[in-house]
The first five atom37 places (N, CA, C, CB, O) and aatype in JSON, in Angstrom:
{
  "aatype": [20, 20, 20, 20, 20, 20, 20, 20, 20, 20, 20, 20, 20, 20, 20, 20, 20, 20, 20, 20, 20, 20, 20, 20, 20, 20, 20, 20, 20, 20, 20, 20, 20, 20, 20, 20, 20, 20, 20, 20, 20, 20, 20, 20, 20, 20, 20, 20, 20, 20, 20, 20, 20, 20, 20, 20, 20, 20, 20, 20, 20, 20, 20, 20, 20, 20, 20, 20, 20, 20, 20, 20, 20, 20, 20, 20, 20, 20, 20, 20, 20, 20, 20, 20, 20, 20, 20, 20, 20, 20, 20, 20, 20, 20, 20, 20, 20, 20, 20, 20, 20, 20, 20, 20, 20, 20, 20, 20, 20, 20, 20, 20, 20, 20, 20, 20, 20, 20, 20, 20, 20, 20, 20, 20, 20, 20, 20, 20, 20, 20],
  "atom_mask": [
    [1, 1, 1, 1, 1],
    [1, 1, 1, 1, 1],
    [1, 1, 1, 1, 1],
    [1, 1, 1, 1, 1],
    [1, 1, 1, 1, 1],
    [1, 1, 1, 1, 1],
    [1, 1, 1, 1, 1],
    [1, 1, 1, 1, 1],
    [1, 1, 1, 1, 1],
    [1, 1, 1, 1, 1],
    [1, 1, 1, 1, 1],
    [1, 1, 1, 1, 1],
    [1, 1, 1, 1, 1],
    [1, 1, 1, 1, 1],
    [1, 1, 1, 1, 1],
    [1, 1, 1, 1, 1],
    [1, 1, 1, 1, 1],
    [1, 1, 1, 1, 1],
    [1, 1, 1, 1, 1],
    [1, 1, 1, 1, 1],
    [1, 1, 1, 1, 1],
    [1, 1, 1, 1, 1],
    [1, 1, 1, 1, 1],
    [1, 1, 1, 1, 1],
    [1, 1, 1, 1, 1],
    [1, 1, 1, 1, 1],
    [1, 1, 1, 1, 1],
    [1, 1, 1, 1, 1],
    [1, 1, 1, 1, 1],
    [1, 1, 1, 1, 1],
    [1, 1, 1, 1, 1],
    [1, 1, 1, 1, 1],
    [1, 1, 1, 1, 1],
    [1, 1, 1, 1, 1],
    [1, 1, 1, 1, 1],
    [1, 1, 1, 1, 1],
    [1, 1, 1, 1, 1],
    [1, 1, 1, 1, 1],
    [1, 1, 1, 1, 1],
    [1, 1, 1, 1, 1],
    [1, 1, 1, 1, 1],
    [1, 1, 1, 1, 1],
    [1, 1, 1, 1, 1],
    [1, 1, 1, 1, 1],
    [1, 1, 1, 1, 1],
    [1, 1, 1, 1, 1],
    [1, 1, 1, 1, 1],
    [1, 1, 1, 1, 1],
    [1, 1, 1, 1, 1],
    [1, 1, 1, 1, 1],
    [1, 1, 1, 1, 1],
    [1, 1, 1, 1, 1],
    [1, 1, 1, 1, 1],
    [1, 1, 1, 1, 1],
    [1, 1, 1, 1, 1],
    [1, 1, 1, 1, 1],
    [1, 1, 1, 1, 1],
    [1, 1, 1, 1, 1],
    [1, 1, 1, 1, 1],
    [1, 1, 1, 1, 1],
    [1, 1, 1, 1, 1],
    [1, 1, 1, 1, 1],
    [1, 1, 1, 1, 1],
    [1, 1, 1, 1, 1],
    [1, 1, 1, 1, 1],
    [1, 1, 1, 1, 1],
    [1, 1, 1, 1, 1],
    [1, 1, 1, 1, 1],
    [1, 1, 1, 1, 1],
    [1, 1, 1, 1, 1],
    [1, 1, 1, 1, 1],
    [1, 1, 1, 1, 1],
    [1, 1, 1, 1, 1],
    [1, 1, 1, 1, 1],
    [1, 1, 1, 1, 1],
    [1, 1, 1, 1, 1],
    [1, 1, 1, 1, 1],
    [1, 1, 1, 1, 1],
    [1, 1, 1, 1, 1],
    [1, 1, 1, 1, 1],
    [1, 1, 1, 1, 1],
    [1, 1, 1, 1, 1],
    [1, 1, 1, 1, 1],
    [1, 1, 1, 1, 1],
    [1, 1, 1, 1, 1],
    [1, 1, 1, 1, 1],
    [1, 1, 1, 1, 1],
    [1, 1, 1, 1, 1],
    [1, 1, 1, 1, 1],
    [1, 1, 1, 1, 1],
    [1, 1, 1, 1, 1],
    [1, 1, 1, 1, 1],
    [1, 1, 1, 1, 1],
    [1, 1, 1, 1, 1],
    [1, 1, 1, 1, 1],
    [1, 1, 1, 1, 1],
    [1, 1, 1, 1, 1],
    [1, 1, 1, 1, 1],
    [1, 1, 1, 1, 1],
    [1, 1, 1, 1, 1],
    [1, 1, 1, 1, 1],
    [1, 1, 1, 1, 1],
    [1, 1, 1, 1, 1],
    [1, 1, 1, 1, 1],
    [1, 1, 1, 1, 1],
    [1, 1, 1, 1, 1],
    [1, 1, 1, 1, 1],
    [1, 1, 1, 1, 1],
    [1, 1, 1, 1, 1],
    [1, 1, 1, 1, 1],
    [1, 1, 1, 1, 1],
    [1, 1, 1, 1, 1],
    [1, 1, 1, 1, 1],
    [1, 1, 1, 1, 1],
    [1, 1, 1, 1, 1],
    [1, 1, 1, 1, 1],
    [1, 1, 1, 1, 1],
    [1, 1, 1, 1, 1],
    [1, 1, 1, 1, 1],
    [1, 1, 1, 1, 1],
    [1, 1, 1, 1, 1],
    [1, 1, 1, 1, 1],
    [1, 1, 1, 1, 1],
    [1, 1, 1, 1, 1],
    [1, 1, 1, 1, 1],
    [1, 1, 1, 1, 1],
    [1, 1, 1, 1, 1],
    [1, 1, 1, 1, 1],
    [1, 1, 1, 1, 1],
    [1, 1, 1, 1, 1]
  ],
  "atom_positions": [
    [[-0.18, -110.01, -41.45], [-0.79, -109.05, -40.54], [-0.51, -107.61, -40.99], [-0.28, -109.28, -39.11], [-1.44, -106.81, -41.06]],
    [[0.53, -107.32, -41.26], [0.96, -105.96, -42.09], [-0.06, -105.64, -43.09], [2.39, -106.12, -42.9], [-0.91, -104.78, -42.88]],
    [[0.02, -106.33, -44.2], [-1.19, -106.51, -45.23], [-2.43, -106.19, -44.81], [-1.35, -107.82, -45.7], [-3.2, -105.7, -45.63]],
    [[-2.8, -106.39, -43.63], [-4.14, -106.24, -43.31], [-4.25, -105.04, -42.67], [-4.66, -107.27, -42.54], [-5.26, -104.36, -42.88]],
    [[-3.59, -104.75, -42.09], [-3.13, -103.63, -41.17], [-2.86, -102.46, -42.09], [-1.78, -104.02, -40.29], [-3.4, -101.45, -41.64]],
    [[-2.36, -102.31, -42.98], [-1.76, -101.24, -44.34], [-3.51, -101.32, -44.96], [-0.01, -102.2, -45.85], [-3.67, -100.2, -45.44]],
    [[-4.64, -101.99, -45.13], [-5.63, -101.5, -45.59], [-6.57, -100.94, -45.23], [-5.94, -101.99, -45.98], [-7.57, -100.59, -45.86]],
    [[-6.13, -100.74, -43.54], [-7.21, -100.32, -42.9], [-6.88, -98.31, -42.74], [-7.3, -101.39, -41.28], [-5.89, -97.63, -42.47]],
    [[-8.45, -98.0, -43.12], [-7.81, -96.12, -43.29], [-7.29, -95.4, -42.56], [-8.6, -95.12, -43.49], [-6.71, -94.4, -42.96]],
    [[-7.36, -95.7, -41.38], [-6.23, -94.96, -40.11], [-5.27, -95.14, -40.51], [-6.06, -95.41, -38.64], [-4.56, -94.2, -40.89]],
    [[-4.85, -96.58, -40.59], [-2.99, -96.59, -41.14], [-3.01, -96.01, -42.53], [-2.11, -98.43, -41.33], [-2.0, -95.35, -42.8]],
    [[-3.66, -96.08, -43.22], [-3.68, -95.73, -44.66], [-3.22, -94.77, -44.77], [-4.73, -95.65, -45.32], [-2.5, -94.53, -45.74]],
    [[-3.52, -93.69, -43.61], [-4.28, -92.21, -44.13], [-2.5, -91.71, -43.54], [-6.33, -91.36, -42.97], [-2.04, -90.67, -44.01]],
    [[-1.66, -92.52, -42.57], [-0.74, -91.81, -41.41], [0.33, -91.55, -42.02], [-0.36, -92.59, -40.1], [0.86, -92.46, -42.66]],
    [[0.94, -90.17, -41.98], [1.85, -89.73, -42.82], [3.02, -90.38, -42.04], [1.86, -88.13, -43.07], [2.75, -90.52, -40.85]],
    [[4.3, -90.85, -42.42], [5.56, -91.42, -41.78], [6.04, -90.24, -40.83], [6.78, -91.87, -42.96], [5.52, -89.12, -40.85]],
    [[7.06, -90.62, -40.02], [7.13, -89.37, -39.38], [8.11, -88.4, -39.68], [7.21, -89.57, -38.17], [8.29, -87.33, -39.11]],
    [[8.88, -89.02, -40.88], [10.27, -88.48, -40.83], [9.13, -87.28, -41.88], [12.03, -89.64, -41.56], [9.22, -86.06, -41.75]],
    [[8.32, -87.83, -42.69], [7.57, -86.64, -43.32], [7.14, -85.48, -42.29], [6.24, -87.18, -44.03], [7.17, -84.35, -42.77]],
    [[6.89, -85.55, -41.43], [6.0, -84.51, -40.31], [7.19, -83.84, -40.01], [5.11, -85.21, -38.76], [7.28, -82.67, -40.38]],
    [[8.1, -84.34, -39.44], [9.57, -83.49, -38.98], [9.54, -82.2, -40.65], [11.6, -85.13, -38.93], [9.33, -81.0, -40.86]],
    [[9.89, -83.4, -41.42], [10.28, -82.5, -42.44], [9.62, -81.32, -42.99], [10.44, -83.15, -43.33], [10.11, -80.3, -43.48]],
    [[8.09, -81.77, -42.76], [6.81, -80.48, -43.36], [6.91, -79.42, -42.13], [4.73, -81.19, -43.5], [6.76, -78.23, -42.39]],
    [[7.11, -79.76, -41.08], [6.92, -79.19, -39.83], [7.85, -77.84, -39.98], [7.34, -80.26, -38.58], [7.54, -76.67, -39.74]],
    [[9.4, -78.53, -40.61], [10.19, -77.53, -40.57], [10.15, -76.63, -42.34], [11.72, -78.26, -40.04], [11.14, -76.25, -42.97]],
    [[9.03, -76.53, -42.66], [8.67, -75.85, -43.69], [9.92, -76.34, -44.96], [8.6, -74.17, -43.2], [10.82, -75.59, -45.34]],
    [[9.73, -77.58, -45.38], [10.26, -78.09, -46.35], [9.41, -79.31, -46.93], [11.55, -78.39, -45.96], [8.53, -79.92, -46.32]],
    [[9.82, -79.53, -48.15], [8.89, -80.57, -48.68], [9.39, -81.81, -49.1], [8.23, -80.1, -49.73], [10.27, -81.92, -49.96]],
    [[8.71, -83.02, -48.37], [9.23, -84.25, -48.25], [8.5, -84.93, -49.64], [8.87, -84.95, -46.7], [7.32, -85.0, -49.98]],
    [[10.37, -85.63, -50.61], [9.44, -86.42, -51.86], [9.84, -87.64, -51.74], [9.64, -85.98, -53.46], [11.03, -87.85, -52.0]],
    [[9.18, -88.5, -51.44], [10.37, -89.76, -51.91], [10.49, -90.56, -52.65], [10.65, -90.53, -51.33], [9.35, -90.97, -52.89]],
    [[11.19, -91.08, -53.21], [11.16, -91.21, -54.51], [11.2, -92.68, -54.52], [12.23, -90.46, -55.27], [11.37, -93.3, -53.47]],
    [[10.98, -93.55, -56.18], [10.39, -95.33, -56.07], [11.52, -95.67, -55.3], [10.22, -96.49, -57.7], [12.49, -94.93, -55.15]],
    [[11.37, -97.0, -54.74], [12.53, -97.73, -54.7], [13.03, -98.16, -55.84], [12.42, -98.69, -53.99], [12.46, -97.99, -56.92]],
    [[14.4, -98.89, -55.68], [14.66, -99.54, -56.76], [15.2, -99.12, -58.23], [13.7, -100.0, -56.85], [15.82, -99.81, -59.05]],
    [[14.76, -97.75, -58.3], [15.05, -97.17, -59.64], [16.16, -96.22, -60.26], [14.08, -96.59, -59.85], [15.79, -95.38, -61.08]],
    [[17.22, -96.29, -59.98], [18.59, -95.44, -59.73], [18.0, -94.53, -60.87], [20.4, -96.27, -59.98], [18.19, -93.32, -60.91]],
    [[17.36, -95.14, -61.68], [18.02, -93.96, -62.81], [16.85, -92.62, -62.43], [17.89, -94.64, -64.99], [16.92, -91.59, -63.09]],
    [[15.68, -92.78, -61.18], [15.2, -91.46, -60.99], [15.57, -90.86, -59.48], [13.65, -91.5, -61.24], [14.96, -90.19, -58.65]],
    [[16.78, -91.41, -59.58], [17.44, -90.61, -58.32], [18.55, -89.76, -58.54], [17.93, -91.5, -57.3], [19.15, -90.01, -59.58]],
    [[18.95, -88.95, -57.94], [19.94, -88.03, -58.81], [20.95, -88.42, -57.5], [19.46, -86.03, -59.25], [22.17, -88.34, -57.51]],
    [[20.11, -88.87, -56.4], [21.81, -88.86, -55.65], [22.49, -90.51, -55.87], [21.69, -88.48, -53.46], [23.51, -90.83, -55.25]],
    [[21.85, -91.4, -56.74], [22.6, -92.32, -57.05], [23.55, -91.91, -57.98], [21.94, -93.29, -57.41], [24.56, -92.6, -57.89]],
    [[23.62, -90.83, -59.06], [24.47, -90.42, -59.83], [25.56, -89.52, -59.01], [23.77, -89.79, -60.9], [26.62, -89.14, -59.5]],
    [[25.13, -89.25, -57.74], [26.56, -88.42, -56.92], [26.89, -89.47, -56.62], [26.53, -87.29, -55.58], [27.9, -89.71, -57.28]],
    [[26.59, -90.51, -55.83], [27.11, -91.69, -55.55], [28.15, -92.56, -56.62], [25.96, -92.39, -55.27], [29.17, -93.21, -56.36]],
    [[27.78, -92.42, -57.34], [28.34, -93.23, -58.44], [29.69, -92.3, -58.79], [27.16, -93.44, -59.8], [30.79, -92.82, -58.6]],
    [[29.62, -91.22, -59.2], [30.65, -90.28, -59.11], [31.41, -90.34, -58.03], [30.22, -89.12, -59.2], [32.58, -90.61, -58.33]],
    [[31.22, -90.18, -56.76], [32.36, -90.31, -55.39], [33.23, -91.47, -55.65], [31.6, -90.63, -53.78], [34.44, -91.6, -55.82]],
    [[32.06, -92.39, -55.63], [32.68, -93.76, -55.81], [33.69, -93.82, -56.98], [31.57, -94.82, -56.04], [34.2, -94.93, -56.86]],
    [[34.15, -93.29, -57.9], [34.41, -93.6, -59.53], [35.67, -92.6, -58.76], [33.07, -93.01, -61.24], [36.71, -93.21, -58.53]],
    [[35.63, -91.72, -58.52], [36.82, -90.65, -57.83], [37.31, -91.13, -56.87], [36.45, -89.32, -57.33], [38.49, -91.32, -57.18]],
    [[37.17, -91.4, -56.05], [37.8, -92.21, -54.59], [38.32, -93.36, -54.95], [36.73, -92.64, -53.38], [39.41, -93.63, -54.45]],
    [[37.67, -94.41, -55.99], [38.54, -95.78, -56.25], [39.77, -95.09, -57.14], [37.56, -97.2, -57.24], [40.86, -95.49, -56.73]],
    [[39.85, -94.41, -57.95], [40.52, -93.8, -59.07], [42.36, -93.65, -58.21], [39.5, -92.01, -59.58], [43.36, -94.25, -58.59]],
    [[42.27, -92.64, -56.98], [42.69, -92.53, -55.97], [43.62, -93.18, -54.59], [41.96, -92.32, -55.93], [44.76, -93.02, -54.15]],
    [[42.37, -94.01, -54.19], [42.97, -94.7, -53.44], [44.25, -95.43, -53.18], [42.4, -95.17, -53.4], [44.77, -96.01, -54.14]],
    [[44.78, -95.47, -52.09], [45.75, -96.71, -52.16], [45.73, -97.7, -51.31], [46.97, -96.41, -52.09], [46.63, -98.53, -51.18]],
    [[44.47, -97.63, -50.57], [44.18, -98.93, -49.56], [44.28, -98.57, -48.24], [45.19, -100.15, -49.72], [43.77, -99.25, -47.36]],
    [[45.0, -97.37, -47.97], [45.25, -97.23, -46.34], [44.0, -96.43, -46.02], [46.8, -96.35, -45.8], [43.18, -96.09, -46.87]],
    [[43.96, -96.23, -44.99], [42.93, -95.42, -44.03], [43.22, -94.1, -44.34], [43.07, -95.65, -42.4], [42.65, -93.29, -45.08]],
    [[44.3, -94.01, -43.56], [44.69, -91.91, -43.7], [44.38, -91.37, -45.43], [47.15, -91.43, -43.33], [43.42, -90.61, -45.52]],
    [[44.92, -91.62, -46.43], [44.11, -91.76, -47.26], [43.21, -91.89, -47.56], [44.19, -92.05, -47.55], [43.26, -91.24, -48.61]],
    [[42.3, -92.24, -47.5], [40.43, -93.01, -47.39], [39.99, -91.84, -46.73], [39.99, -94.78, -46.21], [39.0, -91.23, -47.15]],
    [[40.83, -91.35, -45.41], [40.24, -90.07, -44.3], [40.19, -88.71, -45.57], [41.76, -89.6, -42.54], [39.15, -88.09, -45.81]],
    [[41.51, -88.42, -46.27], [41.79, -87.41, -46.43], [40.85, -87.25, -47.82], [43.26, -87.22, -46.36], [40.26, -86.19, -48.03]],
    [[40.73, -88.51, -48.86], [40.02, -88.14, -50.08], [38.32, -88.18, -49.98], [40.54, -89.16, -51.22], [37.58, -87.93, -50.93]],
    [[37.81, -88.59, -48.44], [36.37, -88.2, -48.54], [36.26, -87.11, -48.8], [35.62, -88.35, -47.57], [36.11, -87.05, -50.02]],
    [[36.22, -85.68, -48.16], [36.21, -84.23, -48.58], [36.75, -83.93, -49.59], [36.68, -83.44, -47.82], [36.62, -82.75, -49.93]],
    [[37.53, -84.82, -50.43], [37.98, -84.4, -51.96], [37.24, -84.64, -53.04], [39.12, -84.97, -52.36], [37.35, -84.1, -54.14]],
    [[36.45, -85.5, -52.7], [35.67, -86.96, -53.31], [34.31, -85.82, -52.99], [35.83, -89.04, -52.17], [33.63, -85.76, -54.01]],
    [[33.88, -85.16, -52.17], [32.56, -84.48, -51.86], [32.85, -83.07, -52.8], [32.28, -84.17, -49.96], [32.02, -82.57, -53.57]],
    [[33.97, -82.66, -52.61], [34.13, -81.34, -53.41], [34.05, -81.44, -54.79], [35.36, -80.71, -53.18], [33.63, -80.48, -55.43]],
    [[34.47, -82.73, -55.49], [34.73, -82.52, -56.85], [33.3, -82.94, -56.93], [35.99, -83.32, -57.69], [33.22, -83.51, -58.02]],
    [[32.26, -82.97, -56.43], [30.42, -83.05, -57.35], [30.51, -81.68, -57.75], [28.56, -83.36, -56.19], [31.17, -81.26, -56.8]],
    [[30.33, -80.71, -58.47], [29.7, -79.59, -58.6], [28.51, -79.59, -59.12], [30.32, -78.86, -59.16], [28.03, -80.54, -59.74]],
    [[27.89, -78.39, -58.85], [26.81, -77.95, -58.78], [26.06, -77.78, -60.73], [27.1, -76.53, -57.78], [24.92, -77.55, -61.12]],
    [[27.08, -77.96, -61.33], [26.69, -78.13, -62.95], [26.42, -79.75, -63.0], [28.13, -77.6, -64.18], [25.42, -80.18, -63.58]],
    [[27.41, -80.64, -62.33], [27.2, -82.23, -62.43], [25.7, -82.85, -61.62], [28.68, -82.98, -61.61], [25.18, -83.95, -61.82]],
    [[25.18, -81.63, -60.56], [24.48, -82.09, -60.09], [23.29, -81.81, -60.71], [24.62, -81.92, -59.05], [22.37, -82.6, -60.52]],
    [[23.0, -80.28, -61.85], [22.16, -79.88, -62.95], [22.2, -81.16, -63.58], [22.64, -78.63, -63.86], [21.06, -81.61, -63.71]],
    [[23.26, -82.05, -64.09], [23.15, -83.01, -64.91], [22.16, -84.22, -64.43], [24.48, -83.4, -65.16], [21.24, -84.72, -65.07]],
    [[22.54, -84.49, -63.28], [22.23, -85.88, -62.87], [20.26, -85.34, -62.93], [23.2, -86.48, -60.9], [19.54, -86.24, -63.36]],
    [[19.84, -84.59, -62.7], [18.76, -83.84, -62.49], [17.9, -84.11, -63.6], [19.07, -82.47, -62.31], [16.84, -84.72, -63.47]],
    [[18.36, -83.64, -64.77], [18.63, -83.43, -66.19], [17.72, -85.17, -66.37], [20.74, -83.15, -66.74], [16.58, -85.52, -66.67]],
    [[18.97, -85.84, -65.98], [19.05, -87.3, -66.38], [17.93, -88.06, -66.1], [20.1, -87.96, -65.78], [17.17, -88.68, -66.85]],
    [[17.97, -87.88, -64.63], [16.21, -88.38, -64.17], [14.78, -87.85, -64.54], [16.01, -88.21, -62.76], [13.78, -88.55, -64.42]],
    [[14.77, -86.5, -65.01], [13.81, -86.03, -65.75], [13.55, -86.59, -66.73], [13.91, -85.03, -66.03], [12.39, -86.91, -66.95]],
    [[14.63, -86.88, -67.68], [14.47, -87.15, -69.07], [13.98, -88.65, -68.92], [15.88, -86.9, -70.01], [13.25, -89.04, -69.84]],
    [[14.3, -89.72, -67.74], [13.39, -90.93, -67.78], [12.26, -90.76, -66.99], [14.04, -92.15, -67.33], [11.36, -91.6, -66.98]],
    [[12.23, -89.81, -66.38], [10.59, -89.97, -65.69], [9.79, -89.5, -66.99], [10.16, -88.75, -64.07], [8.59, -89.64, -66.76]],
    [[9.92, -89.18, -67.79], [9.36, -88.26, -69.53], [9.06, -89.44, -70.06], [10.69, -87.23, -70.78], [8.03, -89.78, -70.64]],
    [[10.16, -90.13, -69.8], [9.68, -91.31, -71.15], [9.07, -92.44, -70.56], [11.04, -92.0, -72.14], [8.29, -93.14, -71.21]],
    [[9.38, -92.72, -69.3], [8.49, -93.34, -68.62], [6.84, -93.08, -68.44], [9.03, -93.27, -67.6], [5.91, -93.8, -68.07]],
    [[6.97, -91.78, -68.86], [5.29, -91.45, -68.54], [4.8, -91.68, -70.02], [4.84, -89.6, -67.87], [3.63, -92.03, -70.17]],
    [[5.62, -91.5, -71.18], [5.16, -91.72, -72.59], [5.27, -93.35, -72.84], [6.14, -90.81, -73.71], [4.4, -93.83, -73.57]],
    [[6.14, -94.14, -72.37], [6.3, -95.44, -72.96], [6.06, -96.54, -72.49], [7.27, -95.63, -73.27], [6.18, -96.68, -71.28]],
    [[5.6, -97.77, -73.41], [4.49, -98.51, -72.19], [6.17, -99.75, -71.5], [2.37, -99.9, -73.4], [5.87, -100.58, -70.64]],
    [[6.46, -99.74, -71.59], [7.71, -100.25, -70.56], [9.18, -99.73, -70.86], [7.84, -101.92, -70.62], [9.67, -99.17, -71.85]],
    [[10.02, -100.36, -68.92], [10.92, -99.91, -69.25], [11.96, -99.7, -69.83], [10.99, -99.86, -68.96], [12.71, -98.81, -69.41]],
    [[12.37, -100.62, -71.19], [13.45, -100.7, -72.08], [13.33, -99.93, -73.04], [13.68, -101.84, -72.56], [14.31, -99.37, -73.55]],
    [[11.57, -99.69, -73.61], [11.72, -98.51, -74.19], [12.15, -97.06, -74.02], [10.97, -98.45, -74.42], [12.68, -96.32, -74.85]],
    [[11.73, -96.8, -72.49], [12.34, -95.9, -71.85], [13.52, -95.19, -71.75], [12.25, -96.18, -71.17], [13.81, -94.0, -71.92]],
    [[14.38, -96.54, -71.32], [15.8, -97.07, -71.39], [16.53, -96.12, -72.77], [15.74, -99.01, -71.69], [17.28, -95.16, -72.95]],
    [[15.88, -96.95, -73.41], [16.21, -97.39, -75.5], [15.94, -95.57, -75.48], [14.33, -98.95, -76.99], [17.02, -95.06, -75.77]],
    [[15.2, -94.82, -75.3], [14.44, -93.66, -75.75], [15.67, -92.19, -75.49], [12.78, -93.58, -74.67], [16.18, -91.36, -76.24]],
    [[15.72, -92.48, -74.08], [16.59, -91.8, -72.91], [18.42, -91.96, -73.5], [16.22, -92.87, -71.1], [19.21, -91.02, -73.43]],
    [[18.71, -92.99, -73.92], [19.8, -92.73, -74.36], [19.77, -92.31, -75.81], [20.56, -93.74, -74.1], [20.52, -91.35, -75.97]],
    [[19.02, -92.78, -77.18], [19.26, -92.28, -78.16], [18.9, -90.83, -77.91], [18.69, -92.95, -79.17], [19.72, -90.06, -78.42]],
    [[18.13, -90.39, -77.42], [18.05, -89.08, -77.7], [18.54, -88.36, -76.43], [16.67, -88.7, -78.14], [17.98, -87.32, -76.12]],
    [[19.36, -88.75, -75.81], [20.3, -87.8, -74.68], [20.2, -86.55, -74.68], [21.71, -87.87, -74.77], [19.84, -85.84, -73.75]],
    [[20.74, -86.02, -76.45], [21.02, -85.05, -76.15], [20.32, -84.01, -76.45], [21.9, -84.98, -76.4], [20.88, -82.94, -76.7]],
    [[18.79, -84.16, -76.49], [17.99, -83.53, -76.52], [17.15, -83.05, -75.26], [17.52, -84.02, -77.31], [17.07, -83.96, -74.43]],
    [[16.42, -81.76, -74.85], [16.15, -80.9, -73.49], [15.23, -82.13, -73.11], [15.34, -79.06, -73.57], [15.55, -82.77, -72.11]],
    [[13.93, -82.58, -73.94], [13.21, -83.04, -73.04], [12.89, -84.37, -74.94], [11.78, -81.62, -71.97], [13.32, -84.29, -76.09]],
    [[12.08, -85.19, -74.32], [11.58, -86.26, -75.18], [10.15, -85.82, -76.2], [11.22, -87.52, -74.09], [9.01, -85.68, -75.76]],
    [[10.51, -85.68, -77.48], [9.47, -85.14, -78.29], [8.5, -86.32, -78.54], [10.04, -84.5, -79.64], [8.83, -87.5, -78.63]],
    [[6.84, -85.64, -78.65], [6.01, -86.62, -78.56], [6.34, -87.68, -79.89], [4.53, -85.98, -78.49], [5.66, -88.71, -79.87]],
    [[7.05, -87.58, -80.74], [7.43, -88.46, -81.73], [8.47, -89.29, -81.33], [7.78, -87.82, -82.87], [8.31, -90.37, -81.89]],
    [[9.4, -89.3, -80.67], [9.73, -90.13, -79.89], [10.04, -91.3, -79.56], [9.4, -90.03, -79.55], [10.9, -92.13, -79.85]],
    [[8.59, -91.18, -78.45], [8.33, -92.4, -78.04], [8.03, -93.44, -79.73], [6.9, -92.2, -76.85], [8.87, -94.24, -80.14]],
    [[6.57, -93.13, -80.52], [6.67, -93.53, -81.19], [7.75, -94.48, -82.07], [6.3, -92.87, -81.29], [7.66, -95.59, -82.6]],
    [[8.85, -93.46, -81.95], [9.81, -93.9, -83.26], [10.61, -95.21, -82.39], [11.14, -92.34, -83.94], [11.05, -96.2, -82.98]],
    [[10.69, -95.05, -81.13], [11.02, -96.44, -80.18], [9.99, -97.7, -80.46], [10.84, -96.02, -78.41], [10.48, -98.82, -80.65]],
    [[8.73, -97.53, -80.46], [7.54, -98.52, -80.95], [8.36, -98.82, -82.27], [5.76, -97.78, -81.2], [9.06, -99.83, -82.24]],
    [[8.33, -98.16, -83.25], [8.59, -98.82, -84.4], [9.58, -99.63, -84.59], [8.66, -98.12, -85.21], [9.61, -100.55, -85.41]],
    [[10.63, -99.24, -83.66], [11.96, -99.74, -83.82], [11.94, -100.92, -83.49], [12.93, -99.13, -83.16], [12.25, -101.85, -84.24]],
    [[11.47, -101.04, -81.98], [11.07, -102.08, -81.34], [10.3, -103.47, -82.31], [10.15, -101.4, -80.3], [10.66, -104.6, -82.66]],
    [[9.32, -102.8, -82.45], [8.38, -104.37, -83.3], [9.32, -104.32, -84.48], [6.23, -104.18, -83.99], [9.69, -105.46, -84.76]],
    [[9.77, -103.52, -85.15], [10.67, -103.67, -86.85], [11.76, -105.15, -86.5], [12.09, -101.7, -87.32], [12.52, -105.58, -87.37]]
  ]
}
């Protein structure tokens, strides 16, 4: 019934609401695939808290209380340029490469480059079938 219901153009057309709150208050709502950590940048803060807080811990609570706000402070604002960085550089190669391992494969050999040169992708094709 959903299925049928999702094709018809009234529902089609109806923006969610948490979007309307959000446009309403003059900001712009994106949301991003499911499923895909590597084009989310707050899975890479996540992953960081998490990696700092286990590092840390010693199992009790009062502890656990005191290293959340320690665990939030140590993201900075250069780590969060990064994670940014990171998801750009696979939405790039995602838009150049016809699946995602090339992507994958593309995004890490060439890390450390600003953005993915149209040769590239290519040189992943070759690698790939070689």
């Amino acid at each position: 019934m959903q299925h049928v219901l999702s094709l018809q153009s009234d529902f089609h057309n109806e923006k969610p609401l948490l979007q309307l709150i959000i446009k309403q208050a003059g900001h712009k709502c994106v949301f991003l695939p499911k499923f895909h950590c590597n084009l989310n940048p707050i899975e890479m803060v996540w992953s960081q808290l998490k990696q700092y807080f286990c590092k840390r811990a010693d199992g009790t609570f009062p502890t656990a209380k005191k290293l959340v706000p320690e665990c939030l402070d140590a993201v900075t604002t250069i780590n969060i340029c990064h994670y940014f960085q990171h998801c750009l550089r696979y939405m790039n190669a995602y838009r150049k490469g016809p699946n995602v391992k090339q992507a994958a494969y593309a995004v890490k050999k060439y890390t450390s480059h600003q953005c993915l040169g149209q040769n590239v992708m290519m040189d992943v094709n070759v690698i790939n079938r070689g």
